[in-house]
PALO-911715 format. One record per atom (N, C-alpha, C): residue in three letters; x, y, z; atom name; residue number from 1. Coordinates in pm, 1 decimal, decimal comma. Atoms other than C-alpha are relative to their C-alpha. Layout:
BEGIN
{"ALA" {X Y Z} "CA" NUM}
...
//
This chain:
BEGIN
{"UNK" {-108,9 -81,2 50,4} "N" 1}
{"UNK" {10659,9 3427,4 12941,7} "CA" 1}
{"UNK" {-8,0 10,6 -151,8} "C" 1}
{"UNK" {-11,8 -18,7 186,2} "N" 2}
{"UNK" {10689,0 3571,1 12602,6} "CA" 2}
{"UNK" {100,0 136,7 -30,8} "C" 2}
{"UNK" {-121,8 -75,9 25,2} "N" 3}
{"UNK" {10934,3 3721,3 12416,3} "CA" 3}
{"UNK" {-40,4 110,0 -83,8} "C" 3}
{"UNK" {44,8 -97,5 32,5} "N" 4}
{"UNK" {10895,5 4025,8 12251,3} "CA" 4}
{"UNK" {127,1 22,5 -137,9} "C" 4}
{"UNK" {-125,0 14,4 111,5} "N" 5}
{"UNK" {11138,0 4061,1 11887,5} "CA" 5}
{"UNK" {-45,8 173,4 -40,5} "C" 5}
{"UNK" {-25,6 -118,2 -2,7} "N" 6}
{"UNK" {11257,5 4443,8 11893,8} "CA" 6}
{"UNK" {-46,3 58,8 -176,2} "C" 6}
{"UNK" {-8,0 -47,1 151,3} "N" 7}
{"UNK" {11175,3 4603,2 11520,2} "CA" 7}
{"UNK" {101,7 -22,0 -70,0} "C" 7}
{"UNK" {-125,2 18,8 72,4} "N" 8}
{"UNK" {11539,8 4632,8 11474,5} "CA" 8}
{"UNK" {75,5 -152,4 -4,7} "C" 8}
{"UNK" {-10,8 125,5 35,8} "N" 9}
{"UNK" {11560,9 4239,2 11524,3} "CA" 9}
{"UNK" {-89,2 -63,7 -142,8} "C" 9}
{"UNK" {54,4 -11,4 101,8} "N" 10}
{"UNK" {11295,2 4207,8 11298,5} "CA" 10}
{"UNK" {86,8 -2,4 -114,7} "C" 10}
{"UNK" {-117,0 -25,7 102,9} "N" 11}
{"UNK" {11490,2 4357,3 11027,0} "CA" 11}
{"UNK" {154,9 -60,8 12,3} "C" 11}
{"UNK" {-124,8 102,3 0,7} "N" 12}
{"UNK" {11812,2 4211,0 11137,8} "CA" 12}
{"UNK" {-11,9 -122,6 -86,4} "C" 12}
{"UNK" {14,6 119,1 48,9} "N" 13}
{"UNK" {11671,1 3858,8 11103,4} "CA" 13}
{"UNK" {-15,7 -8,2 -172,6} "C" 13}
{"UNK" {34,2 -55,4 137,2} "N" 14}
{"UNK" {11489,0 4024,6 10721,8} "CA" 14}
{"UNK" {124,0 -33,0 -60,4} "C" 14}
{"UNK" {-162,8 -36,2 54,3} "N" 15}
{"UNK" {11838,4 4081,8 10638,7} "CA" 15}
{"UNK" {56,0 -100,0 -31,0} "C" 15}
{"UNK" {-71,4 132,0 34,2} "N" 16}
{"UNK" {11994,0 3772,9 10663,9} "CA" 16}
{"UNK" {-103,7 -114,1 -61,6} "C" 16}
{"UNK" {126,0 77,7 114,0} "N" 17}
{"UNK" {11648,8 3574,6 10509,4} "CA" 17}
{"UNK" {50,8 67,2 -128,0} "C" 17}
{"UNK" {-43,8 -89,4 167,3} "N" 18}
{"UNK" {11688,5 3854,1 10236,6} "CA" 18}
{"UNK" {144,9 -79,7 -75,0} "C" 18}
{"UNK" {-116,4 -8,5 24,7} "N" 19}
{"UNK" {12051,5 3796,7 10186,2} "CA" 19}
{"UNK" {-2,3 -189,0 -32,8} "C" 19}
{"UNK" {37,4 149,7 24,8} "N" 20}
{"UNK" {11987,5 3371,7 10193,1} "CA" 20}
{"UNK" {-57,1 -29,8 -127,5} "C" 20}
{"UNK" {84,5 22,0 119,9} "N" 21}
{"UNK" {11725,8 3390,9 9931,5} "CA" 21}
{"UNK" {61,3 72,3 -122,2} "C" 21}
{"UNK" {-80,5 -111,8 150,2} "N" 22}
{"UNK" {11927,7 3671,9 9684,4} "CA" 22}
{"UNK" {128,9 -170,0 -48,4} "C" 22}
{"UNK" {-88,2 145,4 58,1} "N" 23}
{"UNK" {12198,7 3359,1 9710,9} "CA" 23}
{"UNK" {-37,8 -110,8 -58,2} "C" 23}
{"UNK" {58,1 147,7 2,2} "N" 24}
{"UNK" {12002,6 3060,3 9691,7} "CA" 24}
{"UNK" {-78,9 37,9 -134,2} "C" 24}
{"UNK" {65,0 -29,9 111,2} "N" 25}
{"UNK" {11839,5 3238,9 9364,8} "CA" 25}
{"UNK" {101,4 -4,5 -133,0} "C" 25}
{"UNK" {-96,3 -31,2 106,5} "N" 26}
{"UNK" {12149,8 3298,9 9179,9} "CA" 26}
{"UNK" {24,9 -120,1 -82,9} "C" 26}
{"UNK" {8,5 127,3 92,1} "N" 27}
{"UNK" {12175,1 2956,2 9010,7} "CA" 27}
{"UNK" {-114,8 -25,9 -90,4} "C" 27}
{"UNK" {112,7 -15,0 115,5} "N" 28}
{"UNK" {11825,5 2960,0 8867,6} "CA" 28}
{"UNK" {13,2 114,6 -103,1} "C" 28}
{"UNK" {-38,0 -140,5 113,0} "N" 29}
{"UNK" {11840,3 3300,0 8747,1} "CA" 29}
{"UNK" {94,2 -15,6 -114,0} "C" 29}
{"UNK" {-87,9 0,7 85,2} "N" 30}
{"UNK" {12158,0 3256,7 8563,2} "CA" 30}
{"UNK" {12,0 -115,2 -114,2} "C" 30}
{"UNK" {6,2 102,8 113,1} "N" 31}
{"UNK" {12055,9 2929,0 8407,0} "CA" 31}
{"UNK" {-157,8 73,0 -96,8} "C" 31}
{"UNK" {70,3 -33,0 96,9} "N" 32}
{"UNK" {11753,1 3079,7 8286,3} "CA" 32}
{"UNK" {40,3 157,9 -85,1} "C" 32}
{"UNK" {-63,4 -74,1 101,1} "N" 33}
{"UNK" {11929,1 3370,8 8138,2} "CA" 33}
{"UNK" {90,2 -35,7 -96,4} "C" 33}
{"UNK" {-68,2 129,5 122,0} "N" 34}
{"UNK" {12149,7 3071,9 7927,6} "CA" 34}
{"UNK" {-87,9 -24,9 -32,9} "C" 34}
{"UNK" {116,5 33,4 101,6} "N" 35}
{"UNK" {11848,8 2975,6 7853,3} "CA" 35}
{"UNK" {-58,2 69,7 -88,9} "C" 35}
{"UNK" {96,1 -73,7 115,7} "N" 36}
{"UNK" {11704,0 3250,2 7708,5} "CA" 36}
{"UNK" {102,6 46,2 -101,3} "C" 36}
{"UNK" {-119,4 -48,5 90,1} "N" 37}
{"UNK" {12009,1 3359,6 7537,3} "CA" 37}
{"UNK" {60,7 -108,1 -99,5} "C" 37}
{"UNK" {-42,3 109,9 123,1} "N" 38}
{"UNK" {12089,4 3017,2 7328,3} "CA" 38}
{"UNK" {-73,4 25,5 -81,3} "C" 38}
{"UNK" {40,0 37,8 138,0} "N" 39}
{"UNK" {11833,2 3024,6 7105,6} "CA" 39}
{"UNK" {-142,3 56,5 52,3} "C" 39}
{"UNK" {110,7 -55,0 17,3} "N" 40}
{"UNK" {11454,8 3181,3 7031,1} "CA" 40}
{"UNK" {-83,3 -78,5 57,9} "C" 40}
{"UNK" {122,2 103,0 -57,9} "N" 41}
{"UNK" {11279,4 2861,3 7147,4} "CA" 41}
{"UNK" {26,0 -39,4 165,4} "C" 41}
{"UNK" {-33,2 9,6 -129,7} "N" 42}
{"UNK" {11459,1 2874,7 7471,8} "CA" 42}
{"UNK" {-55,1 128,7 79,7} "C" 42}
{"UNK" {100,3 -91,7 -50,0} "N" 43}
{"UNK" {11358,3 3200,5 7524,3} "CA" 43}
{"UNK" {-151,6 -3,9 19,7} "C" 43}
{"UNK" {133,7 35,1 -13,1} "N" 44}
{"UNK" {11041,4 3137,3 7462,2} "CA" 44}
{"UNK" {-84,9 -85,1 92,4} "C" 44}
{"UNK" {25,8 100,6 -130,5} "N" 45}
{"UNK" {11019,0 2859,1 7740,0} "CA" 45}
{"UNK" {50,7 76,3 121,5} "C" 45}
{"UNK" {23,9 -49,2 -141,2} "N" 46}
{"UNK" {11178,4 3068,3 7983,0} "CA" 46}
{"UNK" {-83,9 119,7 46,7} "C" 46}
{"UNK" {107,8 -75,6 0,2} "N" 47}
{"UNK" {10918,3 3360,0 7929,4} "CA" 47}
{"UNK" {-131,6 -67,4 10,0} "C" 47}
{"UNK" {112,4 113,9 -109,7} "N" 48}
{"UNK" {10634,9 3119,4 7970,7} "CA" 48}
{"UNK" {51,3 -52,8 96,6} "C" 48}
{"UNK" {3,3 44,1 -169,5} "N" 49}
{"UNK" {10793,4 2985,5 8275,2} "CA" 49}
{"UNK" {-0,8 119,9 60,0} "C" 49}
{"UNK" {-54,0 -145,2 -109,5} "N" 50}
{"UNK" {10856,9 3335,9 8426,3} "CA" 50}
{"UNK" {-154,9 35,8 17,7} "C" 50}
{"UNK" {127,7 -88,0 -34,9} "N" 51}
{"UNK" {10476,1 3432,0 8361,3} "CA" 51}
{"UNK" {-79,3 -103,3 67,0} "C" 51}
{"UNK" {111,8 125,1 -92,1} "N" 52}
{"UNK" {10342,2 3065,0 8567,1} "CA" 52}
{"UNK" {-9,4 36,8 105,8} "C" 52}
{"UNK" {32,8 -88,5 -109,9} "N" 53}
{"UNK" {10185,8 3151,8 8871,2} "CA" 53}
{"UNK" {114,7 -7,3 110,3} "C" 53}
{"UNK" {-74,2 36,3 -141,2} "N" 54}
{"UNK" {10451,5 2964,1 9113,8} "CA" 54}
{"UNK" {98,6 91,6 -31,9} "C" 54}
{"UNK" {-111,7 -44,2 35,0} "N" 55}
{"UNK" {10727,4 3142,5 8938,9} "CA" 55}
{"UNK" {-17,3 192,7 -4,1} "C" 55}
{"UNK" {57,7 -167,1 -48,1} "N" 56}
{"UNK" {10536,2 3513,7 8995,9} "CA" 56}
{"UNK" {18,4 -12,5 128,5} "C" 56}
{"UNK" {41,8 -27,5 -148,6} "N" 57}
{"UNK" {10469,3 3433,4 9346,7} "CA" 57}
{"UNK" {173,0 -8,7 37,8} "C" 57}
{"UNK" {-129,8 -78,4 -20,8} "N" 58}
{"UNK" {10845,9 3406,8 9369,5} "CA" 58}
{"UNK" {75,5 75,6 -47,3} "C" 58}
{"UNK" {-7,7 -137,2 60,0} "N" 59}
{"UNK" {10922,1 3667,6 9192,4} "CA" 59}
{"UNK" {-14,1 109,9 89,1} "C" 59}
{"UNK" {94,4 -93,6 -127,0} "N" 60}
{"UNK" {10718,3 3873,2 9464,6} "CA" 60}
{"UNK" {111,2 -32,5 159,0} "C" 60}
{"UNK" {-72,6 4,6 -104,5} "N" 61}
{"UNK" {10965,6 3722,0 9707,3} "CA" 61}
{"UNK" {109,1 59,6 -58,7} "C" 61}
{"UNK" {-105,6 -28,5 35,3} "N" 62}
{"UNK" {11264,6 3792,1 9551,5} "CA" 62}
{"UNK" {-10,7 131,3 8,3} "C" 62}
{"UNK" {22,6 -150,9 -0,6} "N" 63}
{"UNK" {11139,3 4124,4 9504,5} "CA" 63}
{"UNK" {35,7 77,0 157,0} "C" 63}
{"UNK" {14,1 20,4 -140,0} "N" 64}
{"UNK" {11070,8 4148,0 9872,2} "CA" 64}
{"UNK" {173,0 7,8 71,8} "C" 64}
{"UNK" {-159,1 -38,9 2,6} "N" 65}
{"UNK" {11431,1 4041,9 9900,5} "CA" 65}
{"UNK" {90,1 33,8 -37,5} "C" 65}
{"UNK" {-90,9 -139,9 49,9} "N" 66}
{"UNK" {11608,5 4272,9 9730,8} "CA" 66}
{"UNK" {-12,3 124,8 92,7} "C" 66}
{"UNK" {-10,5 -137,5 -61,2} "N" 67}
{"UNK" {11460,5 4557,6 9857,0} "CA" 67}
{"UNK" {-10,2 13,7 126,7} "C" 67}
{"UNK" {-13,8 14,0 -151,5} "N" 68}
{"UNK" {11457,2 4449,2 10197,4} "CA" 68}
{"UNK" {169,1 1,0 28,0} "C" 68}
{"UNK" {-125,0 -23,8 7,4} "N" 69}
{"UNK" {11819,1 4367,1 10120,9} "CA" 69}
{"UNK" {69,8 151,9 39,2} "C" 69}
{"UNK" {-63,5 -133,6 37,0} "N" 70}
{"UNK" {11896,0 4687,8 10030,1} "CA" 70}
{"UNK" {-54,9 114,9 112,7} "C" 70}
{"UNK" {17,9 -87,6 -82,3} "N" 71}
{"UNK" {11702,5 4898,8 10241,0} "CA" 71}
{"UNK" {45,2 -10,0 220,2} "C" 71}
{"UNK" {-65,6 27,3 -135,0} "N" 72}
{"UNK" {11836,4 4720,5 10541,5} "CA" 72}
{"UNK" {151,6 30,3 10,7} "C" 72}
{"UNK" {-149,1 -42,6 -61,5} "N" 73}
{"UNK" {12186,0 4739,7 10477,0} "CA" 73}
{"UNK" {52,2 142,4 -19,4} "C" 73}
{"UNK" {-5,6 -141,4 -38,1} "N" 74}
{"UNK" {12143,5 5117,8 10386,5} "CA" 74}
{"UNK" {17,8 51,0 159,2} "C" 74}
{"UNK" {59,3 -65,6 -147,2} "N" 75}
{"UNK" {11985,0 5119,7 10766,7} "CA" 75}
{"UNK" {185,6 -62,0 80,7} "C" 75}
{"UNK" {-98,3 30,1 -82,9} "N" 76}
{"UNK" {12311,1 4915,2 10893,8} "CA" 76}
{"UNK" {117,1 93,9 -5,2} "C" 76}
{"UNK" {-88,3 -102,9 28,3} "N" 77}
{"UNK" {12552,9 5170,6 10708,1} "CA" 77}
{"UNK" {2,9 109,0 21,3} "C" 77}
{"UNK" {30,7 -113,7 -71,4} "N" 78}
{"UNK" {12385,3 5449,4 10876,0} "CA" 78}
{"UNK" {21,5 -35,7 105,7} "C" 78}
{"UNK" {-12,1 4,5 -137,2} "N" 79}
{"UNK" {12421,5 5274,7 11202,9} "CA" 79}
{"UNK" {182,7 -2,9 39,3} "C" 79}
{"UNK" {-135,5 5,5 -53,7} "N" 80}
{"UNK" {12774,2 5195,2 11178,5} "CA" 80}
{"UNK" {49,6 139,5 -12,3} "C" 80}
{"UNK" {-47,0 -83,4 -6,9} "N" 81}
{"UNK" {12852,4 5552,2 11131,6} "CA" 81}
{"UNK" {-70,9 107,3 107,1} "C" 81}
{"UNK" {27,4 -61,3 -164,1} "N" 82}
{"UNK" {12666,9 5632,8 11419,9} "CA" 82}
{"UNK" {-134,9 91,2 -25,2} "C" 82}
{"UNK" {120,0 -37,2 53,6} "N" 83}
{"UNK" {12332,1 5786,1 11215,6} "CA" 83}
{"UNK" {-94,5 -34,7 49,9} "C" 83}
{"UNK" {97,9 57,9 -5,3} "N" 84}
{"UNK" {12015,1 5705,7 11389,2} "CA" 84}
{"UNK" {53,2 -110,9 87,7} "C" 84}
{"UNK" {-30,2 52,1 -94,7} "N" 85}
{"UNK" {12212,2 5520,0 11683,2} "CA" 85}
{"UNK" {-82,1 -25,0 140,6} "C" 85}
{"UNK" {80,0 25,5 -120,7} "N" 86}
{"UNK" {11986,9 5573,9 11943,4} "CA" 86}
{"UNK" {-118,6 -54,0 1,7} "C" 86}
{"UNK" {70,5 66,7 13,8} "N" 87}
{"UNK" {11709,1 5380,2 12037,8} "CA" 87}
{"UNK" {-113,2 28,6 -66,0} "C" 87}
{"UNK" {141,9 -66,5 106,6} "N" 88}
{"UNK" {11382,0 5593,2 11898,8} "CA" 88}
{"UNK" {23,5 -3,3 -88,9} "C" 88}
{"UNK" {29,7 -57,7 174,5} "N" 89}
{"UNK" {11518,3 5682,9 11556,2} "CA" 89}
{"UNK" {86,8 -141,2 -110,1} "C" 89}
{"UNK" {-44,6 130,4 82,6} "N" 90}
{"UNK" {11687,3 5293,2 11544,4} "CA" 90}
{"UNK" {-108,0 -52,9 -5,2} "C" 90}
{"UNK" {93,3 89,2 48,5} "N" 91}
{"UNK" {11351,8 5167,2 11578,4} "CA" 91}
{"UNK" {-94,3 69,9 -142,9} "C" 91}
{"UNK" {54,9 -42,0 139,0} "N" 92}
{"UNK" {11185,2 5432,1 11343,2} "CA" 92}
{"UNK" {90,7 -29,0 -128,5} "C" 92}
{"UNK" {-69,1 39,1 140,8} "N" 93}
{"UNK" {11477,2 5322,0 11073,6} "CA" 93}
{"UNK" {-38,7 -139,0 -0,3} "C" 93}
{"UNK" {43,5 194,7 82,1} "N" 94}
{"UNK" {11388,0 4918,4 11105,6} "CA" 94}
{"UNK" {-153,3 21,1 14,5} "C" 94}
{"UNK" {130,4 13,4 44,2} "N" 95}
{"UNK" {11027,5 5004,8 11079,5} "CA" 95}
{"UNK" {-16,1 60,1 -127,3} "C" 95}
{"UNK" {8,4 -11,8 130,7} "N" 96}
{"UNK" {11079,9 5177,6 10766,6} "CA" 96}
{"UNK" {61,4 -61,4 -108,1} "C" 96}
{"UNK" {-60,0 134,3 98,6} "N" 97}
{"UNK" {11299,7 4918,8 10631,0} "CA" 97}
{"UNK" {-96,1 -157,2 -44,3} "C" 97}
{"UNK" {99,1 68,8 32,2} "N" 98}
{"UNK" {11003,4 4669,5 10683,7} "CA" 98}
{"UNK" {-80,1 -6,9 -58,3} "C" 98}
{"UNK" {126,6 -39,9 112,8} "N" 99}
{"UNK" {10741,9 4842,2 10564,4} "CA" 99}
{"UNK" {66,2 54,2 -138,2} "C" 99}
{"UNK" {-32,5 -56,3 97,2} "N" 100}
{"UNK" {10940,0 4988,0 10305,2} "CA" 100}
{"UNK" {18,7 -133,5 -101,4} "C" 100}
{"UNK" {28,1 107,3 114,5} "N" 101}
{"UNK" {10999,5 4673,0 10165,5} "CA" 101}
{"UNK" {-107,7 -73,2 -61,1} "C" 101}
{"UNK" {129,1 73,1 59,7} "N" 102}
{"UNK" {10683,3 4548,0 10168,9} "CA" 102}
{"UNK" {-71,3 81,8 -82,4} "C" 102}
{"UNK" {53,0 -148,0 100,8} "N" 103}
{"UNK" {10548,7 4872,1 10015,2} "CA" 103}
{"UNK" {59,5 -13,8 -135,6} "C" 103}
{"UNK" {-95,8 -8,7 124,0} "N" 104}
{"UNK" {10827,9 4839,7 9736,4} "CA" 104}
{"UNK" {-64,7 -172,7 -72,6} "C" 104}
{"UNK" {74,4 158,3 21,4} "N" 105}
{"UNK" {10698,0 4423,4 9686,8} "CA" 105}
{"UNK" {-112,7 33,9 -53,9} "C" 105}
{"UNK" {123,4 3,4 87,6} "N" 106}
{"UNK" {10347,0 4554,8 9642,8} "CA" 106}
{"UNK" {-46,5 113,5 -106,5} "C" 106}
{"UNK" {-24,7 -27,3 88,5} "N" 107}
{"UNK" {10442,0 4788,5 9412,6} "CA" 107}
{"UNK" {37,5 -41,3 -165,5} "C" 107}
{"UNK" {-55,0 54,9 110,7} "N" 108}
{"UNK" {10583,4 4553,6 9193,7} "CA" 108}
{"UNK" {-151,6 -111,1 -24,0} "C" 108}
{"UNK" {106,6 91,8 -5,0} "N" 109}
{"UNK" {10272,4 4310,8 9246,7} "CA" 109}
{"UNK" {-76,6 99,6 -74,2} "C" 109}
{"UNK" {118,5 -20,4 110,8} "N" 110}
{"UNK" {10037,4 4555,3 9099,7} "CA" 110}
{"UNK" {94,7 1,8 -164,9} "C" 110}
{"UNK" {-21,6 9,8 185,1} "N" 111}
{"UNK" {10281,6 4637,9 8782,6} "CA" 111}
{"UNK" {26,5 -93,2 -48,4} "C" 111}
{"UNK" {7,0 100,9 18,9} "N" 112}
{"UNK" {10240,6 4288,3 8742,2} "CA" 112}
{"UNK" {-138,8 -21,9 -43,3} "C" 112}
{"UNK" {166,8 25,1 30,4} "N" 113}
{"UNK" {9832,5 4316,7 8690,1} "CA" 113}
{"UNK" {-21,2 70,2 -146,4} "C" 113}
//
């Protein structure tokens, strides 16, 4: 037996990862924007930390979850109004919410090179 996870689960699940990680970010972020904002040498430490590799590669997530964020709960605010309700054009909307995010992620990965 095997289970089979619908597109629009897919993205469901996306959604709430997305939405986990946008939260669970907000404390770093905001300390390193105190940081950079006290003083020139603080900035300066949190711009070398932002360009270290671990701190790109999440970067690339965050990215990821944003626009997965976003392009999912576009897709949910079309569903609750009844847009793209039926089953063909709900799975063609959570397949373009997937790929769309990942498309939008490696977008940002190259203007990063």
């Amino acid at each position: 037996m095997q289970i089979k996870l619908p597109p629009g689960g897919i993205a469901s699940i996306g959604h709430r990862i997305s939405g986990v990680l946008m939260f669970l970010s907000v404390p770093l972020v905001a300390w390193w924007f105190g940081q950079s904002l006290e003083s020139e040498r603080g900035f300066l430490e949190v711009r070398d930390c932002l360009q270290s590799t671990p701190v790109v590669l999440l970067s690339l997530l965050l990215v990821w979850s944003l626009s997965h964020h976003l392009l999912a709960g576009i897709r949910h605010l079309l569903l609750d109004v009844e847009i793209g309700i039926d089953k063909s054009p709900a799975n063609i909307s959570a397949w373009l919410v997937n790929i769309g995010a990942l498309l939008m992620t490696a977008l940002y990965a190259v203007s990063l090179l």
